[in-house]
C-alpha positions as CSV (number, residue, x, y, z in Angstrom):
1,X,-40.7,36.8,-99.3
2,X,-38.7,38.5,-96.6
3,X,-41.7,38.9,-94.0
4,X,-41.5,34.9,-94.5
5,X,-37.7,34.8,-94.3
6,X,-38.3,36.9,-90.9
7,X,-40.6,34.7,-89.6
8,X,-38.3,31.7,-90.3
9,X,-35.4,33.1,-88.9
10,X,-38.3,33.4,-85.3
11,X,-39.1,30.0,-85.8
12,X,-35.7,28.7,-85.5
13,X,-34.5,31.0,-82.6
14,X,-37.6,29.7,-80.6
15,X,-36.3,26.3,-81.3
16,X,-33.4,27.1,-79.9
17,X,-34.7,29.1,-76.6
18,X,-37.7,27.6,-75.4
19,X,-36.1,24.4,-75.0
20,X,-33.3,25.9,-72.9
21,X,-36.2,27.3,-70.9
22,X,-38.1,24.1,-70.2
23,X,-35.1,22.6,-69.6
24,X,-34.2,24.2,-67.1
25,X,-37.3,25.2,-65.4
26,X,-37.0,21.0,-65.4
27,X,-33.9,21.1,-63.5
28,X,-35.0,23.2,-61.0
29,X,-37.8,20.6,-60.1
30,X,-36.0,17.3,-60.1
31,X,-36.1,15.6,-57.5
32,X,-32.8,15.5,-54.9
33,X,-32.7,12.9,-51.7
34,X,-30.2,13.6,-49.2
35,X,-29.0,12.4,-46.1
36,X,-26.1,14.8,-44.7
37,X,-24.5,14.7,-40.6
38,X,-22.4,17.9,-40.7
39,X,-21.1,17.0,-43.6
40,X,-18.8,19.1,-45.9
41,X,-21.1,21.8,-49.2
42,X,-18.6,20.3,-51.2
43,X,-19.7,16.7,-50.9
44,X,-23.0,17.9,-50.7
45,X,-22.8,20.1,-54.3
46,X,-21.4,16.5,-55.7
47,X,-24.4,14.0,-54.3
48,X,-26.8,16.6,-56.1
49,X,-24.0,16.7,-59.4
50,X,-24.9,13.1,-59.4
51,X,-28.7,13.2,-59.5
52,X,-29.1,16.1,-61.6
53,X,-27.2,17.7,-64.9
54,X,-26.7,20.7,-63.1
55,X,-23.0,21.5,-61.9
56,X,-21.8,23.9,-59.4
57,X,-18.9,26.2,-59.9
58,X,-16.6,27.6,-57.2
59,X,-13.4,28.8,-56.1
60,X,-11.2,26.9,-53.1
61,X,-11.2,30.2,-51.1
62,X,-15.4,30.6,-51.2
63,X,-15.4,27.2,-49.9
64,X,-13.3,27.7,-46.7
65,X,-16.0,30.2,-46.1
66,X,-18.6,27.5,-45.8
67,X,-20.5,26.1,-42.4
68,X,-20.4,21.9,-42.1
69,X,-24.2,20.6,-43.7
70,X,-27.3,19.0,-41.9
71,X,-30.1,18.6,-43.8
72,X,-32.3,15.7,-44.5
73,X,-34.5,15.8,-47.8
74,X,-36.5,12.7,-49.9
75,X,-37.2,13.7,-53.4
76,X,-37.7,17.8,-52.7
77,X,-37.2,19.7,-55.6
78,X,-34.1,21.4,-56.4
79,X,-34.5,24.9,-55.8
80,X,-36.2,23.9,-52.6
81,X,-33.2,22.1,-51.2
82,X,-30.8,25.2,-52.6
83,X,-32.6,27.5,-50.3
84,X,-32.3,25.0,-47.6
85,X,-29.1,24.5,-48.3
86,X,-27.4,28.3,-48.2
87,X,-30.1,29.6,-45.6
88,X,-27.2,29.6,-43.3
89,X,-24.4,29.9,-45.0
90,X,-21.9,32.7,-45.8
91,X,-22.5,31.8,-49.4
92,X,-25.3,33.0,-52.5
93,X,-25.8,31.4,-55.8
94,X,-26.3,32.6,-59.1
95,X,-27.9,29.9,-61.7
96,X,-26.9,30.4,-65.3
97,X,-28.3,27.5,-67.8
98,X,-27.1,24.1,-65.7
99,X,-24.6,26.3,-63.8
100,X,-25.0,27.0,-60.3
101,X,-21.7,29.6,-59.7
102,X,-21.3,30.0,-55.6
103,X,-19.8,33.2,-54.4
104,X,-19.4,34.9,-51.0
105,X,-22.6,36.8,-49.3
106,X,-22.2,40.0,-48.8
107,X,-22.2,41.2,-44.9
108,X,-24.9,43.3,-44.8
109,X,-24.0,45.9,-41.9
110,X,-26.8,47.7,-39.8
111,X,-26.4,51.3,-39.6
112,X,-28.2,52.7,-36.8
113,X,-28.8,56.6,-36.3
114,X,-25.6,58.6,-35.1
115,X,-26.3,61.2,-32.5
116,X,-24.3,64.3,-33.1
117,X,-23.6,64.2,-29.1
118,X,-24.4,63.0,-25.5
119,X,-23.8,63.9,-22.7
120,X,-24.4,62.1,-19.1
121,X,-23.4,62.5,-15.5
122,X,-22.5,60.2,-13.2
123,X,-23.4,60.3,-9.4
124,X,-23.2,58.1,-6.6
125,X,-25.8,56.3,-3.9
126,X,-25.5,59.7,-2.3
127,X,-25.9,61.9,-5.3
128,X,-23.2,63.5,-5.8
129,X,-20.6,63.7,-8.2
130,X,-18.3,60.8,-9.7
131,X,-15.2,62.2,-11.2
132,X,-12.4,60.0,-12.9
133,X,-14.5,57.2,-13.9
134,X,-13.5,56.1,-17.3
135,X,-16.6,55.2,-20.0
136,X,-15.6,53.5,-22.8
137,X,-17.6,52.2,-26.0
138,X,-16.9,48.1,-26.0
139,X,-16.2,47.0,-29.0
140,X,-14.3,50.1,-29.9
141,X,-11.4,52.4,-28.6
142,X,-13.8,55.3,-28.3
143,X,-13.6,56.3,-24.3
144,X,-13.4,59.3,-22.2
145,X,-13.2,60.2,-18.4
146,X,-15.7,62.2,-16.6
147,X,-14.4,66.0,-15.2
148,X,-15.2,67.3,-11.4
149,X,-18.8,67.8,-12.0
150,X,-19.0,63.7,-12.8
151,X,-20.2,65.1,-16.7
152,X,-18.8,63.2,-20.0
153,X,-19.7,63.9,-23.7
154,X,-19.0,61.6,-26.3
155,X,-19.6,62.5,-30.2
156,X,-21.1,61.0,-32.7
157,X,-22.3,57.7,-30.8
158,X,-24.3,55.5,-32.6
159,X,-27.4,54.4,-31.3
160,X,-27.7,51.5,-29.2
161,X,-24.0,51.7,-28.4
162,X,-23.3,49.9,-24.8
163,X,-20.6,51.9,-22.7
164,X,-18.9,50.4,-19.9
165,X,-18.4,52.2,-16.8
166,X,-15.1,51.5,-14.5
167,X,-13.5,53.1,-12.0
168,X,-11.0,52.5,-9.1
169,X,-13.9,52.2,-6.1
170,X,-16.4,51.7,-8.3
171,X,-19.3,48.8,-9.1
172,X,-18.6,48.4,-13.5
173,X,-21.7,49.5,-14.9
174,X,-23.0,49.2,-18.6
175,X,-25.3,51.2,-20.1
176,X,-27.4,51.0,-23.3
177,X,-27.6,54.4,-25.3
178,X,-30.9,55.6,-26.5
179,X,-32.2,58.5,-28.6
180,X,-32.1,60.8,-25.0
181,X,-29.0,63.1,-25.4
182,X,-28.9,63.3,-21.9
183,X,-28.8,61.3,-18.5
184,X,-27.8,60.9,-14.9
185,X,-26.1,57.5,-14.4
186,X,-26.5,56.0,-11.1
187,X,-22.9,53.8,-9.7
188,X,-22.8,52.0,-6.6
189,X,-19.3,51.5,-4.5
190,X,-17.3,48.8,-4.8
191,X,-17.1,47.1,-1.0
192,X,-13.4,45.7,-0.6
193,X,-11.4,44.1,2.1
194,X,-10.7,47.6,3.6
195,X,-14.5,48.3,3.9
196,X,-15.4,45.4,5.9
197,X,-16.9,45.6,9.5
198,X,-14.6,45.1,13.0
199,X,-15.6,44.8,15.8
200,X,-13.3,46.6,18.2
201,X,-15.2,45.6,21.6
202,X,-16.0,49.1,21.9
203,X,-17.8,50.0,18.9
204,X,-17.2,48.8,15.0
205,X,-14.8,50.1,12.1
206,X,-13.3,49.2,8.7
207,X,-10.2,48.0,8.2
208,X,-9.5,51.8,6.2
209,X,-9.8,53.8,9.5
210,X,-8.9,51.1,11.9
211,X,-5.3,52.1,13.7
212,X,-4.7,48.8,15.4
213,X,-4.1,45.1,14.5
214,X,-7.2,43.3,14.0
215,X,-7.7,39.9,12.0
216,X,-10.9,38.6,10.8
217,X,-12.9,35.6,9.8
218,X,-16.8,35.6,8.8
219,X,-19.4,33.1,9.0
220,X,-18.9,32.4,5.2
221,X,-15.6,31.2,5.1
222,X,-16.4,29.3,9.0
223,X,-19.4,27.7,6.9
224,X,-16.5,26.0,4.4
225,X,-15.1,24.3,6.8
226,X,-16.2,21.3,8.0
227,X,-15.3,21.7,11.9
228,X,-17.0,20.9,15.2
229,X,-14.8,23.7,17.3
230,X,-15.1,27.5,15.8
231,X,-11.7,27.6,17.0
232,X,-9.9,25.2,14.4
233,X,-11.5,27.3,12.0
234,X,-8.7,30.2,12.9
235,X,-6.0,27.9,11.1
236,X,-4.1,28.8,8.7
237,X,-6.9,32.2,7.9
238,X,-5.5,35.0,10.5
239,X,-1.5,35.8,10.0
240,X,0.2,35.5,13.1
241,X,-2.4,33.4,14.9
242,X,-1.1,29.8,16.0
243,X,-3.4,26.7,16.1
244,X,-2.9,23.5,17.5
245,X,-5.1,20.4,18.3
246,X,-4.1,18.3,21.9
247,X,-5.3,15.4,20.0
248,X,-6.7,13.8,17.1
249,X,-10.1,13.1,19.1
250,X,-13.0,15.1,18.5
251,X,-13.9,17.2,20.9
252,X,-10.4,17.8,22.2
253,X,-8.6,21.1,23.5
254,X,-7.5,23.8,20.3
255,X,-4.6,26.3,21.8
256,X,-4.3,29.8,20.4
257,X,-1.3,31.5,20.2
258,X,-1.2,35.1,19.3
259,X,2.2,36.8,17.9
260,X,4.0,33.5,19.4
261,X,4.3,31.9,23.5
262,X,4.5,35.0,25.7
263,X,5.0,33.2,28.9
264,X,7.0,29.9,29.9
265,X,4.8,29.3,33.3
266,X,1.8,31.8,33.4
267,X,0.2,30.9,29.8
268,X,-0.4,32.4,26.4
269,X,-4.1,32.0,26.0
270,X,-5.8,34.8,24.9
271,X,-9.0,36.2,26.5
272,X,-12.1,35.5,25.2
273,X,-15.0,37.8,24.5
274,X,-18.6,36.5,22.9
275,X,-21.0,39.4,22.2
276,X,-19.3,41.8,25.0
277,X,-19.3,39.7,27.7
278,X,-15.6,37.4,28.4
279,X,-16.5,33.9,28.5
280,X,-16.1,32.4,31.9
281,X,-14.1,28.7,31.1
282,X,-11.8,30.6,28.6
283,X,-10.2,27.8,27.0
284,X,-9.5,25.8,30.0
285,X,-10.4,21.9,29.8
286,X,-14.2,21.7,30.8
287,X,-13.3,17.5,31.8
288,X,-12.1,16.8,35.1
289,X,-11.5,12.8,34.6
290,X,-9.3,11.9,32.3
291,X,-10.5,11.0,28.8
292,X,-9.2,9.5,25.3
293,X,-9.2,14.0,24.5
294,X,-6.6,14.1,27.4
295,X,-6.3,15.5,30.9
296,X,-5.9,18.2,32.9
297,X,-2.2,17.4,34.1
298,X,1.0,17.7,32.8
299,X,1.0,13.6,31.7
300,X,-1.3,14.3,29.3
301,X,-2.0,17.6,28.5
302,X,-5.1,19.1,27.1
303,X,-8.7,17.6,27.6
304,X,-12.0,18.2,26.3
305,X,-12.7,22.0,24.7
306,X,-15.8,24.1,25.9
307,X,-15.8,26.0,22.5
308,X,-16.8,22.2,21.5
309,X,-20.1,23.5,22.8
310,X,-20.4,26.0,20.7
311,X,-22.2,25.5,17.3
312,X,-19.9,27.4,14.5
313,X,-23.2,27.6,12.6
314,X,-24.3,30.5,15.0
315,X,-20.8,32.8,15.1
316,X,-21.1,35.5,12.8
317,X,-17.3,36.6,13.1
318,X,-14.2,35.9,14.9
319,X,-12.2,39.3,15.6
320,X,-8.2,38.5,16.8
321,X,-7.1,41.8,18.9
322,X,-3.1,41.4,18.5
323,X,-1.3,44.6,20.0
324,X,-2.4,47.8,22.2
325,X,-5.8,47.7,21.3
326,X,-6.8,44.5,23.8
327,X,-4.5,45.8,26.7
328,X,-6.3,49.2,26.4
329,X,-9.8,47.9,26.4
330,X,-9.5,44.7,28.9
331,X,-6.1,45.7,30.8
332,X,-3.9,42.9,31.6
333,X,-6.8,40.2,30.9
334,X,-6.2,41.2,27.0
335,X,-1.8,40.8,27.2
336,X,-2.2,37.6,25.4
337,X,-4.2,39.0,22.7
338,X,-8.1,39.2,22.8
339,X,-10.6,36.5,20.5
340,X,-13.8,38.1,20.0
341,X,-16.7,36.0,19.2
342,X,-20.2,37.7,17.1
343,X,-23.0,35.5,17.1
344,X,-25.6,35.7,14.4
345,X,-28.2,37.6,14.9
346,X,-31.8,38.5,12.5
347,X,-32.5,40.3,10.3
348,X,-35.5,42.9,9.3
349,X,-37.4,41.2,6.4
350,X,-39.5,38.6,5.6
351,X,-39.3,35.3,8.3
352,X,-36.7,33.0,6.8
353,X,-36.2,29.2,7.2
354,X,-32.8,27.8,6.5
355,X,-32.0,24.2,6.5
356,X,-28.0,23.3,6.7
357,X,-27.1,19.7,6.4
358,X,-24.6,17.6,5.1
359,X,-22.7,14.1,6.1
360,X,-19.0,13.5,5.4
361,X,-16.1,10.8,6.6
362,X,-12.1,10.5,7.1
363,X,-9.4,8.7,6.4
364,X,-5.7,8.6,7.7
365,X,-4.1,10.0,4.5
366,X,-0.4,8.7,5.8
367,X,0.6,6.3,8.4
368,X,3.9,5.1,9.4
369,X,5.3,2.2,7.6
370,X,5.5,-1.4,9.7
371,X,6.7,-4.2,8.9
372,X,4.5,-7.5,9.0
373,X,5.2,-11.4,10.0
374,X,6.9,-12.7,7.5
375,X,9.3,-9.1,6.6
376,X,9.7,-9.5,11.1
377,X,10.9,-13.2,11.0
378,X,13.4,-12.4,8.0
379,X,14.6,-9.9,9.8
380,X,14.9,-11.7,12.9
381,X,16.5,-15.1,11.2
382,X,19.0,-12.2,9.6
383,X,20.3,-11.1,12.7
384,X,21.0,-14.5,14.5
385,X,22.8,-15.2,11.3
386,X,25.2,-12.3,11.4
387,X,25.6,-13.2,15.2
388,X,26.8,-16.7,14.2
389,X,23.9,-18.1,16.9
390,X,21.7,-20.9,16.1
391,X,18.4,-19.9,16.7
392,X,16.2,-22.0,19.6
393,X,12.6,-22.1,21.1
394,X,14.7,-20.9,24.5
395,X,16.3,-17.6,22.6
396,X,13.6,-16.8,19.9
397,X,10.2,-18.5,20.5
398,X,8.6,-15.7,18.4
399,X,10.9,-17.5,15.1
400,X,11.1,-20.7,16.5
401,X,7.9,-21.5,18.6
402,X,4.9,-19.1,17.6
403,X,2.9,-19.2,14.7
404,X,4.8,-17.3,11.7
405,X,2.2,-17.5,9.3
406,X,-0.3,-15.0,11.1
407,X,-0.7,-11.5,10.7
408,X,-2.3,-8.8,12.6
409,X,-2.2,-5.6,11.1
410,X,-2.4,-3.1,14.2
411,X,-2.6,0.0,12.3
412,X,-6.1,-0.9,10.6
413,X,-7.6,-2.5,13.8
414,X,-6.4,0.6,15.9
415,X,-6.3,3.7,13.8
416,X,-8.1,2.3,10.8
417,X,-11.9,3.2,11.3
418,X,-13.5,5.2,9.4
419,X,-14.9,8.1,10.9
420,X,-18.4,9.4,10.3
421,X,-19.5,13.3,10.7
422,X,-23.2,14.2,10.4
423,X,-24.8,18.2,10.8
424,X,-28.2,18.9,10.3
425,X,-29.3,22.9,11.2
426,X,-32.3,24.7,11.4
427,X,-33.0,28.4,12.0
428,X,-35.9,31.0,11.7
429,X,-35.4,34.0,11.6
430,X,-37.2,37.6,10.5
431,X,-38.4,40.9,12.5
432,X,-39.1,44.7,11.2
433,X,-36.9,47.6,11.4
434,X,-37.3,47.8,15.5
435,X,-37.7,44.5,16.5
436,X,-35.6,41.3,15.2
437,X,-35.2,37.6,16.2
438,X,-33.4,34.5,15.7
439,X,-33.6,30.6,16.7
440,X,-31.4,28.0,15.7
441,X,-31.1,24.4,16.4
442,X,-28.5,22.1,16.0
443,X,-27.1,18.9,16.0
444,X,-23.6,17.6,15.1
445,X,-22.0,13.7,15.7
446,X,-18.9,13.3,14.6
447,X,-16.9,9.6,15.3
448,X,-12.8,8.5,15.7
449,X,-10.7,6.7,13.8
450,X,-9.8,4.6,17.4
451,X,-12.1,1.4,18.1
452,X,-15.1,1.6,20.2
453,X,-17.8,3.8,20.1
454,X,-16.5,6.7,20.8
455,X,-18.0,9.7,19.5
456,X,-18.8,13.5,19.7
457,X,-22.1,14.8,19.5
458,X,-23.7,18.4,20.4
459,X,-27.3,19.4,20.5
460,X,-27.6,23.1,21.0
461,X,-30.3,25.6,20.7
462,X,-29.6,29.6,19.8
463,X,-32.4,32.3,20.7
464,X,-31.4,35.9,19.9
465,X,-34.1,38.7,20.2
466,X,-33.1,42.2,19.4
């Protein structure tokens, strides 16, 4: 009697369980179709809440946790599309019955290997010591400074740590650490504005030993602007330098003052120097008729330049001597200030072709005002008014007699063209340590705003051997 009561009492709780069992083991298989566009796990929990008799529980702060939804799924079973569904998420899951209770992941953190110490030491190009570099750990405020030797130690550094390497003259370096507890760290200078290269017509320097006043363009910031004469490309870059244009024309006459007009009747151009040897014209007017540019008289200064023959493509650097150092090197030639010209030249390595080219226009950005016909003759019919005269073909045939409906407008047919600019260049260029070379070829056009077909052009041709 009570083995039978026993195995009743089975009976029923199997009733009770298995069922439970099946029915959920059921749950986890039906079917879900969804269709979600970065769509919110909220609305998502409640499209599956619909097609199932499951029901998800969570708190309002869990869900600010979550990541916006994409998925895509057509009758997948259900624990298929939860694992879909939190693969990326901050979020886990825990099913009880036809519960699904969502709580936050927890951030799993790699440990990697601490190394009790390490030491490195830092050197430069020339091997020897860097002191008063600062290393520092990123993404932490662990960080030191390395003594007279260029040594550092840092403690208990974790493995694969990154340091960052800065310092006042110095390149910043990173460097990964590894299971070595010791290493020499290779930094490279840092080349600033007081390291670069002058040319002092006598030899070279940097702008850190040089005791004289010398200003400096390079061929990089000549190649940003688009200019026909190297010399326009001294505005506005050296202090102290003045630039000015005789015309508008291309092709015309650039003055350079240095440190201001130094004489009323003698002058103030400087003397100018390409490669070492003065160049013969200067930056007299190479025209002797008059041209649209200008002349070589006093009615209309200024004329056609011969740096217009120059292509800027092949100037390497423009040195400006401003004080002592041109009078003690050229003598009175150099009281004006002395313009010294580098061409390019090549360089050891592999032969090189370059190909430079591009195509631009203008356009008068501001014109004066004028008035047209009809603004004239309202103006004109104004002033006979306040006058008290009756106007007449004899006293104003322009009101009276000519046509007052036409219209000419003389700043577009004189100074409204469009002007075109075109520069295509070629070089080659190569050699070993003893011997190098360079040729370049060029060919600029360059057109006015003015009617006619006026124009600009240069074809030149650059050999260097060294």
């Amino acid at each position: 009697m009570q083995l039978h009561t026993i195995l009743r009492a089975l009976a029923i709780a199997c009733l009770f369980v298995f069922p439970v069992q099946v029915s959920l083991a059921g749950q986890l298989k039906h079917p879900i179709t969804l269709s979600v566009i970065q769509g919110r796990l909220e609305n998502v929990f409640k499209d599956i809440e619909s097609q199932s008799k499951t029901s998800f529980i969570y708190s309002r702060e869990t869900m600010l946790r979550a990541h916006p939804v994409t998925m895509e799924a057509k009758n997948e079973p259900l624990d298929k599309v939860l694992v879909y569904l939190f693969r990326e998420q901050p979020l886990t899951y825990v099913i009880d019955g036809s519960y699904i209770i969502i709580r936050a992941a927890e951030i799993r953190r790699d440990t990697f290997p601490s190394l009790a110490q390490w030491r490195a030491r830092l050197v430069n190009e020339a091997g020897l010591p860097v002191a008063g570099a600062t290393i520092q750990v990123k993404g932490s405020s662990i960080a030191t400074i390395s003594d007279s030797n260029g040594e550092f130690l840092l403690r208990d550094l974790p493995a694969g740590a990154v340091l960052l390497i800065t310092g006042a003259e110095l390149e910043p370096f990173e460097q990964r650490v590894g299971n070595e507890t010791f290493m020499t760290i290779t930094l490279k200078a840092k080349i600033n504005e007081l390291d670069q290269v002058l040319v002092m017509a006598y030899g070279e320097t940097t702008k850190r030993l040089n005791t004289g006043s010398i200003g400096k363009i390079s061929a990089e910031e000549i190649a940003r602007q688009p200019v026909s004469n190297p010399l326009a490309a001294l505005h506005g870059r050296v202090p102290g330098v003045i630039v000015t244009q005789s015309s508008g024309v291309p092709g015309a006459q650039v003055k350079i003052e240095i440190r201001g007009q130094n004489s009323i009747t003698q002058g103030s151009d400087p003397l100018f120097v390409i490669d070492g040897i003065p160049f013969g014209p200067n930056n007299s007017v190479i025209n002797q008729l008059g041209s649209i540019g200008g002349n070589n008289g006093s009615t209309n200064p200024g004329g056609l330049s011969p740096f217009n023959s120059i292509n800027p493509g092949d100037i390497e650097s423009i040195e400006i001597l401003k004080d002592a150092d041109a009078t003690a090197i050229y003598g009175s030639r150099g009281s004006n200030g002395v313009v010294l010209i580098t061409t390019k030249k090549g360089k050891a390595g592999k032969t090189q072709v370059t190909l430079n080219a591009y195509s631009g226009f203008g356009k008068l950005t501001r014109t004066t005002p004028l008035l047209n016909t009809q603004e004239y003759v309202m103006m004109r019919k104004e002033a006979f008014a306040n006058d008290g005269v009756q106007i007449t073909p004899g006293n104003a045939p322009d009101v009276a007699v000519w046509d007052t409906t036409r219209y000419t407008d003389l700043k577009k047919l004189l100074i409204g063209h469009t002007p075109l600019v075109n520069d295509l260049q070629v070089s080659l260029s190569g050699g070993n340590a003893l011997n190098q070379f360079m040729f370049r070829s060029a060919y600029h056009r360059e057109t006015t705003v003015f009617p006619g077909d006026m124009y600009n052009q240069r074809t030149s041709l650059h050999r260097r051997c060294s």
